[in-house]
DSSP file (Angstrom, degrees, kcal/mol; ACC not computed):
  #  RESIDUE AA STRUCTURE BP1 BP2  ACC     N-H-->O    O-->H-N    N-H-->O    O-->H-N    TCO  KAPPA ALPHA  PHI   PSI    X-CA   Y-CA   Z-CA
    1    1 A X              0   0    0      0, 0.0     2,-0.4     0, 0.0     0, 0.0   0.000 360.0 360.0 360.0 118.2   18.1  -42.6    2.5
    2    2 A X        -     0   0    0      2,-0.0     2,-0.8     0, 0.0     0, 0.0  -0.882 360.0-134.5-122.5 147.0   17.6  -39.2    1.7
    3    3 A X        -     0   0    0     -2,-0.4     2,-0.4     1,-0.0     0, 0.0  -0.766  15.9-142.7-105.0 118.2   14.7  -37.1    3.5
    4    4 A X        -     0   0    0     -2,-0.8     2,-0.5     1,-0.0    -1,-0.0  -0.599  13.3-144.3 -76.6 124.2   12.4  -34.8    1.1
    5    5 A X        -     0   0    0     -2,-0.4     2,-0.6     3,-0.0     3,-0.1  -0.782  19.1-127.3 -82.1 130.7   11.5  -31.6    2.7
    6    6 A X        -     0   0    0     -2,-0.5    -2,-0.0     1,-0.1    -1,-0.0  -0.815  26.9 -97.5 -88.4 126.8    8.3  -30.7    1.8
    7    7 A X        -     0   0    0     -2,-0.6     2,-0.4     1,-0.2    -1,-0.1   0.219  40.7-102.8 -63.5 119.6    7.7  -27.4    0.4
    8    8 A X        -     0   0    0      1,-0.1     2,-0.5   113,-0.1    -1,-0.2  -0.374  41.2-128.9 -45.3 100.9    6.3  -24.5    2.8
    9    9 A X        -     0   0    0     -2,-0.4    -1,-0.1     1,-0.1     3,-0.1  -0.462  21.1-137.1 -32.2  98.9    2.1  -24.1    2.1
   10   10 A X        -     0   0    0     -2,-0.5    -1,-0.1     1,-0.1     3,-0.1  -0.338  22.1 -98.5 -70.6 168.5    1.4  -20.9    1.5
   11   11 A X    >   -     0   0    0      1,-0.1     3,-0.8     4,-0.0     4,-0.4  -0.488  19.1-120.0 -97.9 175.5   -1.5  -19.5    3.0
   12   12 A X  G >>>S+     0   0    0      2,-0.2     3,-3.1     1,-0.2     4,-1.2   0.978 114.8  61.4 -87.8 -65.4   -5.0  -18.9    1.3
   13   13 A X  G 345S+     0   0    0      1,-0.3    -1,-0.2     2,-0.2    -3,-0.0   0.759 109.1  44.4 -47.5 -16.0   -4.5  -15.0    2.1
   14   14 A X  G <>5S+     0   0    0     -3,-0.8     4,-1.2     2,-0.1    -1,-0.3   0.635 114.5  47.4 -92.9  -2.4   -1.4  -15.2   -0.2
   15   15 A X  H X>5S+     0   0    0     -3,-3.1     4,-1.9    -4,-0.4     3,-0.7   0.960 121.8  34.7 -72.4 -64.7   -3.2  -17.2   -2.8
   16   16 A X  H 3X5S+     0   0    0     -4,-1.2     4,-1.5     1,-0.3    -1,-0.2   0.669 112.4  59.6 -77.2  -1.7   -6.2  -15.1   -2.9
   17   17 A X  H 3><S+     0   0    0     -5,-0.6     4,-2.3     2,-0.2    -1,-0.3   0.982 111.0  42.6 -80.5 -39.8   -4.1  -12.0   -2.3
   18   18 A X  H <X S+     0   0    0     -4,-1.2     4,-1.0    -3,-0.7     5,-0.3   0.900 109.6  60.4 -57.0 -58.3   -2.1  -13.0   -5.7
   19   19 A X  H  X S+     0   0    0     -4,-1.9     4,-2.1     1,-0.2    -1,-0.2   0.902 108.7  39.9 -36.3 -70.9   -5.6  -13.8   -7.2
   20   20 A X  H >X S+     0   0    0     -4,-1.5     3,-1.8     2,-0.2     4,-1.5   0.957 117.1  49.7 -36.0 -67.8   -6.9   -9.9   -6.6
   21   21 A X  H >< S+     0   0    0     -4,-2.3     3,-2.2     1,-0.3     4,-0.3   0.744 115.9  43.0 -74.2 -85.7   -3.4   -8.4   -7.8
   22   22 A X  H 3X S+     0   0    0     -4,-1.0     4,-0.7    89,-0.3    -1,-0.3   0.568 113.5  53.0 -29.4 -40.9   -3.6  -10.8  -11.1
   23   23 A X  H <X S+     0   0    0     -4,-2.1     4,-3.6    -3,-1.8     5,-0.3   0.979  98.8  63.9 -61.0 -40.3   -7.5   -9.9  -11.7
   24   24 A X  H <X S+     0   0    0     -3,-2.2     4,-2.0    -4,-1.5     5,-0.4   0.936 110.5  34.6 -47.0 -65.5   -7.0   -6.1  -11.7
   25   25 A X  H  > S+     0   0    0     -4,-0.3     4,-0.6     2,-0.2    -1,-0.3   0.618 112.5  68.7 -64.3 -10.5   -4.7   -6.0  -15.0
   26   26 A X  H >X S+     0   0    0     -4,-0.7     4,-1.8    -5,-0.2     3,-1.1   0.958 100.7  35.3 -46.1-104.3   -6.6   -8.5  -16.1
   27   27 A X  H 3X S+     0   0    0     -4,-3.6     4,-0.6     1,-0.3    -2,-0.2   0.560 114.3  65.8 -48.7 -12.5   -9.8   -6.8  -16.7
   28   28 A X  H 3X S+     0   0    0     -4,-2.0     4,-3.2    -5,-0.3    -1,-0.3   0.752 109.1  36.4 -47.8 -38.5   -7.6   -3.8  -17.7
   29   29 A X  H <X S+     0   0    0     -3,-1.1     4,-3.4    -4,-0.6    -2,-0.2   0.907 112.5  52.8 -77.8 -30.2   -6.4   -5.6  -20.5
   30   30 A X  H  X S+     0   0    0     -4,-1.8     4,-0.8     2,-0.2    -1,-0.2   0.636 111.8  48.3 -92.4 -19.0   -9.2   -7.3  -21.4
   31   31 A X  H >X S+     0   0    0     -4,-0.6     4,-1.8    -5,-0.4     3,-0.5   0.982 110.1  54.2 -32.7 -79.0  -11.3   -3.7  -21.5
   32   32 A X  H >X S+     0   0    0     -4,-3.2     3,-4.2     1,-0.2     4,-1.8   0.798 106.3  52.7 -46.6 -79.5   -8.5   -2.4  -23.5
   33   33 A X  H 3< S+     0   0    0     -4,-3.4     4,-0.4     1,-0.3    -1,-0.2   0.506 111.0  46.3 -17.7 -55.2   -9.1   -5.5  -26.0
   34   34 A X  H <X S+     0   0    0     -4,-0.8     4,-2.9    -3,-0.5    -1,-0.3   0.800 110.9  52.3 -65.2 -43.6  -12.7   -4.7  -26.4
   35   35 A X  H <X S+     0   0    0     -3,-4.2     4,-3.1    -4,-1.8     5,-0.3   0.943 109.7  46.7 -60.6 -30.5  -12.2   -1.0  -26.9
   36   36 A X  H  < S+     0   0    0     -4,-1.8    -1,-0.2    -5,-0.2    -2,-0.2   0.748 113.6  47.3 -86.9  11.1   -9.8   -1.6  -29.5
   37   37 A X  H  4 S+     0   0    0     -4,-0.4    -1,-0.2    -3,-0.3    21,-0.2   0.838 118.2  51.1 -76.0 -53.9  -12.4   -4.4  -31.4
   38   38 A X  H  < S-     0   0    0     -4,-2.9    -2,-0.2    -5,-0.1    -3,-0.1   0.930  88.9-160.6 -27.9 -70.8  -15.0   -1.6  -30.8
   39   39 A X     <> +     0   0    0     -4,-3.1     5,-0.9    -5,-0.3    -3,-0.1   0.554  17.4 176.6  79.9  21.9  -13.2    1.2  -32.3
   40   40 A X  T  >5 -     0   0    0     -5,-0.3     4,-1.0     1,-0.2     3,-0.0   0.008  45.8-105.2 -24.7-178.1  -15.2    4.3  -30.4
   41   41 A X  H  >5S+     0   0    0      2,-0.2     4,-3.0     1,-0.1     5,-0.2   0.489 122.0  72.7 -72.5  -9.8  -13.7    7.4  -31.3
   42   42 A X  H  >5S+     0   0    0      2,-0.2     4,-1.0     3,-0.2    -1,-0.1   0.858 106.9  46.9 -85.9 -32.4  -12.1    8.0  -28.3
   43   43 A X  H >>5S+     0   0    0      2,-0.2     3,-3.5     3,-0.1     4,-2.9   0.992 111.4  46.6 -31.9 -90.0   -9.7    4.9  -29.8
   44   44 A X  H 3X<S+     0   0    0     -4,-1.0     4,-2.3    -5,-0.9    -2,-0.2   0.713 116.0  41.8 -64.0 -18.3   -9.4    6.0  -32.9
   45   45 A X  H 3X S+     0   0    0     -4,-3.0     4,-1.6     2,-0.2    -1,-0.3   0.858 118.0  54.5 -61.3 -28.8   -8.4    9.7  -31.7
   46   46 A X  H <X>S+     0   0    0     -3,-3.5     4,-2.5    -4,-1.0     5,-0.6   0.963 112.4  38.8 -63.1 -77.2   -6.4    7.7  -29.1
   47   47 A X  I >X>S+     0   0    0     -4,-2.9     4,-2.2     1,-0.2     5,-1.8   0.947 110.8  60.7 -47.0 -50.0   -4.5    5.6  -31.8
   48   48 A X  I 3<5S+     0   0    0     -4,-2.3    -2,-0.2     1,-0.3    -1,-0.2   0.783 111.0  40.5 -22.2 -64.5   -4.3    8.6  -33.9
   49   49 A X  I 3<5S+     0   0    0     -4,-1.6    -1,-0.3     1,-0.2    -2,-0.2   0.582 106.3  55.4 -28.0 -42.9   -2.3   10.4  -31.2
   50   50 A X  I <<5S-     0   0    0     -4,-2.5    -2,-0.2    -3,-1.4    -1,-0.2   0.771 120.9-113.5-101.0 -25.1   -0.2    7.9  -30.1
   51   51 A X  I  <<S+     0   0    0     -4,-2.2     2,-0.3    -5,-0.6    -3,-0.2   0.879  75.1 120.5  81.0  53.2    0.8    7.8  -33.9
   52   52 A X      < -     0   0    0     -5,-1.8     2,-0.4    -6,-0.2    -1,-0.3  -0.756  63.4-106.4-123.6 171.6   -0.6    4.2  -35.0
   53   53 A X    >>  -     0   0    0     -2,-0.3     3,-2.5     1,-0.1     4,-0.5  -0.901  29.2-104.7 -95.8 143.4   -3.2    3.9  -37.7
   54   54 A X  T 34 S+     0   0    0     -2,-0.4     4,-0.3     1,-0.3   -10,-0.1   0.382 113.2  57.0   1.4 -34.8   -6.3    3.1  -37.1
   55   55 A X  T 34 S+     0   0    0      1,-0.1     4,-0.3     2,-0.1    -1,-0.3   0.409  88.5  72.4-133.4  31.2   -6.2   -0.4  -38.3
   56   56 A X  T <> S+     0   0    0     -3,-2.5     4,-1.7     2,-0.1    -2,-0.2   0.747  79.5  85.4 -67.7 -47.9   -3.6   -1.4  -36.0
   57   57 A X  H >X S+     0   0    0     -4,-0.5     4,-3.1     3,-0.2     3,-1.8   0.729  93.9  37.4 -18.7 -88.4   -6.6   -1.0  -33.4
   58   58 A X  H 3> S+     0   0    0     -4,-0.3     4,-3.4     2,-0.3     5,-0.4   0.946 119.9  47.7 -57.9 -65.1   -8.0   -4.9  -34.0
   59   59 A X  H 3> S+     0   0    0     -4,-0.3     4,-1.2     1,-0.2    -1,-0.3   0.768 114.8  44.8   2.4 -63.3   -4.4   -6.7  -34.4
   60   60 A X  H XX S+     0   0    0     -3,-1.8     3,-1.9    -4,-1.7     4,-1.2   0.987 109.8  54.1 -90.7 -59.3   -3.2   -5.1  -31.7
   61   61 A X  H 3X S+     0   0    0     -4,-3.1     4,-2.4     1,-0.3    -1,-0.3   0.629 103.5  55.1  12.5 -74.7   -6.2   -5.9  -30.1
   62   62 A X  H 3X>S+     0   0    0     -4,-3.4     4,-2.5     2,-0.2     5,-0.5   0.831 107.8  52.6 -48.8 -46.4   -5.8   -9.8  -31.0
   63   63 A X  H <X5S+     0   0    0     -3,-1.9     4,-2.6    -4,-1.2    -2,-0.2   0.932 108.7  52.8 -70.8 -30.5   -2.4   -9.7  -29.2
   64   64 A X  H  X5S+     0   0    0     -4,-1.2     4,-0.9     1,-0.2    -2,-0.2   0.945 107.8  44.5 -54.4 -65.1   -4.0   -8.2  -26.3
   65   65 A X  H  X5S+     0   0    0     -4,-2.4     4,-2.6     2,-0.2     5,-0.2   0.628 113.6  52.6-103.2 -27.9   -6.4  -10.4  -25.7
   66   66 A X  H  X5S+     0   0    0     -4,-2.5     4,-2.6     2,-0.2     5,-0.2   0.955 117.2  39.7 -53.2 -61.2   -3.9  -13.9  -26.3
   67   67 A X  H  X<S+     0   0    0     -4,-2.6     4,-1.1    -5,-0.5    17,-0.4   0.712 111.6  52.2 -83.3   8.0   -1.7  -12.9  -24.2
   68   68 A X  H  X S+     0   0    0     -4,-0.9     4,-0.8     2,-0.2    -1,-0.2   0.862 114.1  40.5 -75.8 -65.1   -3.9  -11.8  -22.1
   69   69 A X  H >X S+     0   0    0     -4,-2.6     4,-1.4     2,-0.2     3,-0.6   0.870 114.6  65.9 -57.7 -14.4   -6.3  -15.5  -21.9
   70   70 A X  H 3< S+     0   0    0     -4,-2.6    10,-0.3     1,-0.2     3,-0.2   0.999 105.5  39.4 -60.5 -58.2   -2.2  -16.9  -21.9
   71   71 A X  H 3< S+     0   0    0     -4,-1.1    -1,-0.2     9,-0.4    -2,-0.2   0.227 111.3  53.1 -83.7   5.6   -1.6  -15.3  -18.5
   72   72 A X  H << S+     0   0    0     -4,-0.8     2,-0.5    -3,-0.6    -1,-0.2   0.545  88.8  86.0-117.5   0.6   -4.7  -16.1  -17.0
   73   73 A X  S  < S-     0   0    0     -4,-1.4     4,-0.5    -3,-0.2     7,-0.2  -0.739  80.6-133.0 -68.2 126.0   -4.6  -20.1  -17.7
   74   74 A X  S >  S+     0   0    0     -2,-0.5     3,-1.7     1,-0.2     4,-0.3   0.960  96.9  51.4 -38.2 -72.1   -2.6  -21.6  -14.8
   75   75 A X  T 3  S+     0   0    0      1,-0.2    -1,-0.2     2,-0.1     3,-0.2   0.901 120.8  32.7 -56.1 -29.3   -0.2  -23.8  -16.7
   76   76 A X  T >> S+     0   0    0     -6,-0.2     4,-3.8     1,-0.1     3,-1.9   0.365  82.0 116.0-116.1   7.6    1.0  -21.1  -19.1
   77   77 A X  T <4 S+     0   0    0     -3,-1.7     4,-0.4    -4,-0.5    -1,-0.1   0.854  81.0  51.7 -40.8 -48.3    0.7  -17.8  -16.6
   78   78 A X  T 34 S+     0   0    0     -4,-0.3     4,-0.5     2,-0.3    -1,-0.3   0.376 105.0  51.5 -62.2 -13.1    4.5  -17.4  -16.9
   79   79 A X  T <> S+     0   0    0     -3,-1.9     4,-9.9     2,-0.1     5,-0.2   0.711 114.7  48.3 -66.5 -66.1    4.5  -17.5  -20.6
   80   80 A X  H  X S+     0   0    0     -4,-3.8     4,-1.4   -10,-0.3    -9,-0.4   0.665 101.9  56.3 -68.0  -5.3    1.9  -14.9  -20.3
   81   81 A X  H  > S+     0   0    0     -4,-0.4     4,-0.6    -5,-0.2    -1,-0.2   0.854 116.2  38.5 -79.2 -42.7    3.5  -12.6  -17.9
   82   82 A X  H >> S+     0   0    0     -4,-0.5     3,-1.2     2,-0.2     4,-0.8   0.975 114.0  57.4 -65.7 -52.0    6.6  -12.2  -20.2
   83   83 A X  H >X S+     0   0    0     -4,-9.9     4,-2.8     1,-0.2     3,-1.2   0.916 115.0  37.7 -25.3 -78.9    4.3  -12.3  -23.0
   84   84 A X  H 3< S+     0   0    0     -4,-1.4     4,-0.5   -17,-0.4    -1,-0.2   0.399 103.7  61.1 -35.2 -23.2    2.7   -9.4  -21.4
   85   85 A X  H <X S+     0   0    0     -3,-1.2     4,-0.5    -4,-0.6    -1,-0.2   0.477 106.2  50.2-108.8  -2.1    5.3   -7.5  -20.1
   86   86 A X  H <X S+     0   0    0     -3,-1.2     4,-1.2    -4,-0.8    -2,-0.2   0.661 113.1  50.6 -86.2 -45.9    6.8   -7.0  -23.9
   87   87 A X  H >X S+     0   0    0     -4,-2.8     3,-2.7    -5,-0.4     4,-2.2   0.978 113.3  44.2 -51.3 -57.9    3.1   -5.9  -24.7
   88   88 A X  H 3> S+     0   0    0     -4,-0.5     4,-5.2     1,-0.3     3,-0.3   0.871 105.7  64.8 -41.7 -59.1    3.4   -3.5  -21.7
   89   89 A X  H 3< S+     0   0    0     -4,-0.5    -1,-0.3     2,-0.2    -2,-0.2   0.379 100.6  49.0 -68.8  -4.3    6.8   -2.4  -22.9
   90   90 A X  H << S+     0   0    0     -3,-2.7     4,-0.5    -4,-1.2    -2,-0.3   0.517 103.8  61.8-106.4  -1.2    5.6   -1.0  -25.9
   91   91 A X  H >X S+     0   0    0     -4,-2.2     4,-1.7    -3,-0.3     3,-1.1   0.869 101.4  47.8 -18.6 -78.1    3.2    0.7  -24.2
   92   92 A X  H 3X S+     0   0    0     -4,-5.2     4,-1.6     1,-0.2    -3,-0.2   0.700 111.1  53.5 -77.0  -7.6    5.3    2.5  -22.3
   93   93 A X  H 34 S+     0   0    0      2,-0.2    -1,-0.2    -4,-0.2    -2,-0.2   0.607 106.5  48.7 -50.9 -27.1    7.4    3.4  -25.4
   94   94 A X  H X4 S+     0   0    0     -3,-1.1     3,-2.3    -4,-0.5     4,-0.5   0.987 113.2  52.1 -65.9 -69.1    4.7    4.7  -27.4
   95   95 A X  H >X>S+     0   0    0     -4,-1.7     5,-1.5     1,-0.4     3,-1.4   0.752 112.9  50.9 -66.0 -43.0    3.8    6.8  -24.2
   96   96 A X  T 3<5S+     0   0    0     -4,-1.6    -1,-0.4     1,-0.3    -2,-0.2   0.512 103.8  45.2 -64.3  -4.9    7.2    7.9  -24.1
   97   97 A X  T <45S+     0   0    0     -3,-2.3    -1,-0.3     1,-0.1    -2,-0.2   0.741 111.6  52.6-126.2  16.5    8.1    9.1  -26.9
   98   98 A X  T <45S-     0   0    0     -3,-1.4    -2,-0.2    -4,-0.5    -3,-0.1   0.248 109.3-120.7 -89.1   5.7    4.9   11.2  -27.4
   99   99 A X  T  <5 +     0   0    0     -4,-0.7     2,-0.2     1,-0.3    -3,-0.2   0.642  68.9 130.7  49.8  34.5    5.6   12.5  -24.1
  100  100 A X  S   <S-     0   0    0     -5,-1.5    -1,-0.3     1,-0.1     2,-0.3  -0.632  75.2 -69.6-111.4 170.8    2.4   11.5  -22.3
  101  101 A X    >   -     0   0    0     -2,-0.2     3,-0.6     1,-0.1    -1,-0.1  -0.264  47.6-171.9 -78.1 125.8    2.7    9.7  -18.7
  102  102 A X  T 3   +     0   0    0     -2,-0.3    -6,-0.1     1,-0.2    -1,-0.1   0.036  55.6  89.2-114.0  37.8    4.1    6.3  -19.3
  103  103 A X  T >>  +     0   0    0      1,-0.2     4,-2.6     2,-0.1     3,-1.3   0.640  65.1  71.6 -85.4 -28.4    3.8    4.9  -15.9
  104  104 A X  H <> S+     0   0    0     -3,-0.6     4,-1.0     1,-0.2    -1,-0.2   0.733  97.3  46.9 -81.0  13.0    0.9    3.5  -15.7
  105  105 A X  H 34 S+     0   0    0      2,-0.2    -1,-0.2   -17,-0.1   -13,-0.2   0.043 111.3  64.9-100.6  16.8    1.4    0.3  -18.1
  106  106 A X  H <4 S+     0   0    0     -3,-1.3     5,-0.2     2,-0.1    -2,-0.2   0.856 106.4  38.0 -94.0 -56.9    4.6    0.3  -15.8
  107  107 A X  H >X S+     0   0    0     -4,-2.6     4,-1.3     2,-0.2     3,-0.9   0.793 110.5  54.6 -67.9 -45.5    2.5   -0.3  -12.8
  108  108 A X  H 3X S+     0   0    0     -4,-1.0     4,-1.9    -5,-0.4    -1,-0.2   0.640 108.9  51.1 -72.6  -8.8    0.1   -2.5  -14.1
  109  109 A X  H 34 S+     0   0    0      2,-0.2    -1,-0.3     3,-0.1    -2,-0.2   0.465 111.9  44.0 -95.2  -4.2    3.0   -4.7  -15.3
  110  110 A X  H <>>S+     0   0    0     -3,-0.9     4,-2.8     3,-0.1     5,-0.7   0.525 115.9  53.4-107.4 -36.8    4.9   -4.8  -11.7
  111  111 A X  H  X5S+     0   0    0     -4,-1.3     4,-3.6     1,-0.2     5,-0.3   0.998 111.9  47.2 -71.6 -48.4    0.8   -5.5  -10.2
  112  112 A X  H  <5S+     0   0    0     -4,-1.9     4,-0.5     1,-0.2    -1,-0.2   0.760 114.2  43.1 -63.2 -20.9    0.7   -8.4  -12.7
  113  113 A X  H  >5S+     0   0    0     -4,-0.2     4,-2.6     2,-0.1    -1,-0.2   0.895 111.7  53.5 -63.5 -42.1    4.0   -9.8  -11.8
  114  114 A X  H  X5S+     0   0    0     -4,-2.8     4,-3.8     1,-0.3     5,-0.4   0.882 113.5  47.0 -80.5 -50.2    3.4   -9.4   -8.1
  115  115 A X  H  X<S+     0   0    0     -4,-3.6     4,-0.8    -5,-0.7    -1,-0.3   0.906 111.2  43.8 -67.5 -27.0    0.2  -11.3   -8.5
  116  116 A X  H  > S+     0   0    0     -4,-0.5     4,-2.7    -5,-0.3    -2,-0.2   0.902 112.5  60.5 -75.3 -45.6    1.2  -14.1  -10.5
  117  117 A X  H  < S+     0   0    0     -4,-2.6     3,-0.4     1,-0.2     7,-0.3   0.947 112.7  36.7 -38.0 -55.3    4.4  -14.2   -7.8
  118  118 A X  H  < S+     0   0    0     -4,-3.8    -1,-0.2     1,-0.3    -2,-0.2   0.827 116.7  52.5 -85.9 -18.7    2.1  -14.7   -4.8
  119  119 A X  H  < S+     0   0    0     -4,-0.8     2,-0.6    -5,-0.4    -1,-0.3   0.709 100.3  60.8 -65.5 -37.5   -0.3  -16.9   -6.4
  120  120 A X     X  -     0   0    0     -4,-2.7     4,-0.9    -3,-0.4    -1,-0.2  -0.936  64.1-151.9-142.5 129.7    1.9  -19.4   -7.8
  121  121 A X  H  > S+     0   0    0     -2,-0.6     4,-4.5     1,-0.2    -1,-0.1   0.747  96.3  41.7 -78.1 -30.5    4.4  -21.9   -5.4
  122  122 A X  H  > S+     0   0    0      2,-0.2     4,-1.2     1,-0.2     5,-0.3   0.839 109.6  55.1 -93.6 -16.6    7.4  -22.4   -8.6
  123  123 A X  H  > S+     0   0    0      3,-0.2     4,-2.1     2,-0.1    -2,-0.2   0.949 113.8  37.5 -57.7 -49.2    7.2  -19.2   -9.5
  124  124 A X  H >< S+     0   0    0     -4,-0.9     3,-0.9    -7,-0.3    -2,-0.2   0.996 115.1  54.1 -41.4 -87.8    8.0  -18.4   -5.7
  125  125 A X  H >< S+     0   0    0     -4,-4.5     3,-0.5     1,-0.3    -3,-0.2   0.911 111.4  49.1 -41.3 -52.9   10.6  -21.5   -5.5
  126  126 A X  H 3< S+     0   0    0     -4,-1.2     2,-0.5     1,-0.2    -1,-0.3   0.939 123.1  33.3 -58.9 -51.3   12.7  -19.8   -9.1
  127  127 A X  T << S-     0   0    0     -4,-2.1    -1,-0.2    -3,-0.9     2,-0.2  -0.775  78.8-175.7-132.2  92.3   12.8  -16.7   -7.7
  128  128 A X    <   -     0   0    0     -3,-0.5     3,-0.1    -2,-0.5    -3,-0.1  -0.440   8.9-164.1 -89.0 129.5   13.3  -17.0   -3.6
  129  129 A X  S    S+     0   0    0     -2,-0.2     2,-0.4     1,-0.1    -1,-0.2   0.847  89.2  41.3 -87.5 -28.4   13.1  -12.8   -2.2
  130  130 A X  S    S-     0   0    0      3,-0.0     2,-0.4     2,-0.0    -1,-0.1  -0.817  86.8-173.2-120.8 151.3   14.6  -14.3    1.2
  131  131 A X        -     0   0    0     -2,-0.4     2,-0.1    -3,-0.1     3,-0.0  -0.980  34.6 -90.5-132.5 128.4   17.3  -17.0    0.7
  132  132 A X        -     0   0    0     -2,-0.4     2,-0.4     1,-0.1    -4,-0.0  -0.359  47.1-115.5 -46.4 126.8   18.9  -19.0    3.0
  133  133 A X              0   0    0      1,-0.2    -1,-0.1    -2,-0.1    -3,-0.0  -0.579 360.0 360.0 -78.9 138.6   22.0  -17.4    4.3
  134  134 A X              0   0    0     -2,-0.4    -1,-0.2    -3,-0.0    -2,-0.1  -0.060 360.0 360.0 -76.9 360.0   25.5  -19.1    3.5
C-alpha cells in the first residue's frame, strides 16, 4: 500500500502574484508587436539603428506576437517562455553589439520566468529552489 502525498497548494497571493509578473512582459511584448505591424517612424529609425531593415519590422513582429499568445496559453506557457527567452536573447545581442543598454530585455525575461515560476505548480515541482535535505 503506498500513501500519495498530495502536492503543497499554493496560495492565491502566489498565483496572482505570478499572474501580475507574467502580464507586465506580456503587454510589453505585445506593444512591441503592434509597433512593429505599425511601422511609426520612431520603428523604422529604431530598426535602422539597431541595423535591421525595415522589412524585418512585420516578421519579426509575427514572431513576437506567437510566441508571445504561446506563453500566455496555460498548457503551452513553458514552450513559450523558452520560446521567448531566444526572442529576448537577440534582443539583447542586437543591443549589445551596437552598444546601447541591453538590460532591459534581460529583465523582462527573468520577470517573465519568475511569473510563469509562481503561477504554475509543475513548473515549481521541475525546478524545486528549496530541496529536501539528504
Amino acid at each position: 500500500m503506498s500513501a500519495e502525498i498530495a502536492p503543497n497548494r499554493p496560495s492565491k497571493a502566489l498565483i496572482w502574484t505570478g499572474r501580475v509578473l507574467s502580464t507586465l512582459p506580456v503587454l510589453m511584448l505585445l506593444m512591441s508587436a503592434g509597433m512593429k505591424f505599425a511601422r511609426p517612424p520612431e520603428v523604422v529609425e529604431g530598426m535602422s539603428k539597431l541595423g535591421y531593415s525595415v522589412d524585418l519590422a512585420v516578421p519579426l513582429g509575427i514572431v513576437e506576437l506567437a510566441c508571445t499568445i504561446i506563453y500566455v496559453v496555460p498548457q503551452t506557457a513553458v514552450l513559450g517562455a523558452i520560446l521567448l527567452t531566444g526572442y529576448l536573447g537577440g534582443a539583447t545581442a542586437t543591443h549589445v553589439r551596437v552598444g546601447d543598454p541591453w538590460f532591459g530585455p534581460v529583465v523582462f525575461g527573468v520577470v517573465l520566468w519568475l511569473g510563469l515560476y509562481l503561477r504554475d505548480a509543475r513548473l515549481r515541482a521541475l525546478l524545486p529552489l528549496r530541496g529536501k535535505p539528504s
